[in-house]
N, C-alpha and C positions, 0 to 999 in steps of 0.2 A: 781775772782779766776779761772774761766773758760780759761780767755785769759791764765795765765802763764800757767795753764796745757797743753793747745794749743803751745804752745812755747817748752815745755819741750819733749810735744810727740813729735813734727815736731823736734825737734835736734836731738832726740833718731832715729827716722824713718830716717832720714837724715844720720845719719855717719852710720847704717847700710847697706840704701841702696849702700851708697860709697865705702861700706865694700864690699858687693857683687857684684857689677856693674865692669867688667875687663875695662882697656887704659883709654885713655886722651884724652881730658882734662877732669878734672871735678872741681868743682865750690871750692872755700876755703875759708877758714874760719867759723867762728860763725854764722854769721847773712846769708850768704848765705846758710849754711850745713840747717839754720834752717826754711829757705824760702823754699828750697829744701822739706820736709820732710813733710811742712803745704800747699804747693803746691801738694805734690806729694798724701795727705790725700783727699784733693780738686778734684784733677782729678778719686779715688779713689772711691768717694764719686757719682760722675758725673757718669763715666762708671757702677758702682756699680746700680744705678740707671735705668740706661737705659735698661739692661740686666733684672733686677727685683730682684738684689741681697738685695739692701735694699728700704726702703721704704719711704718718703719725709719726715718725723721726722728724719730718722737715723742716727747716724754716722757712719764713713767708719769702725773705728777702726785702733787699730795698725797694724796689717797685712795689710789691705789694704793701710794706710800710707806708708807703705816702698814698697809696691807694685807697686804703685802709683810715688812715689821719684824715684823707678828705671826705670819707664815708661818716667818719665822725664830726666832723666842723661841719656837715650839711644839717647834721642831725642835731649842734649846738646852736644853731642859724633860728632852728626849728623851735627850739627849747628855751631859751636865755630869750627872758626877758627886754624887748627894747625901749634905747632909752634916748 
């Protein structure tokens, strides 16, 4: 039950961050909006960490999820090819 919550938050954090995040490219569809979102929890999570925001039990949370996604999407902005 864990995983699909993990699926469900990383979609939600995903088309948020997409929401907020201005230009092109940025990633589409389902399975990437939601790779975006469990990635962007992941780095979230990492930087969270290192700062002393959370603690090695923690999770990032959903703010930090989208925080995180849009850390990512700047950094896809940065990378991907335009076209």
């Amino acid at each position: 039950m864990a995983i699909l919550g993990t699926i469900i938050i990383g979609f939600l954090a995903g088309i948020i961050a997409k929401l907020i995040t201005p230009g092109h490219p940025k990633p589409q569809g389902f399975i990437l909006t939601t790779v975006l979102g469990i990635v962007g929890a992941v780095v979230a999570k990492f930087l969270g960490e290192a700062i002393g925001l959370y603690g090695p039990g923690d999770n990032a949370g959903f703010i930090g999820a989208v925080v995180g996604a849009v850390i990512i999407l700047l950094l896809w902005r940065q990378l991907a090819p335009r076209s």
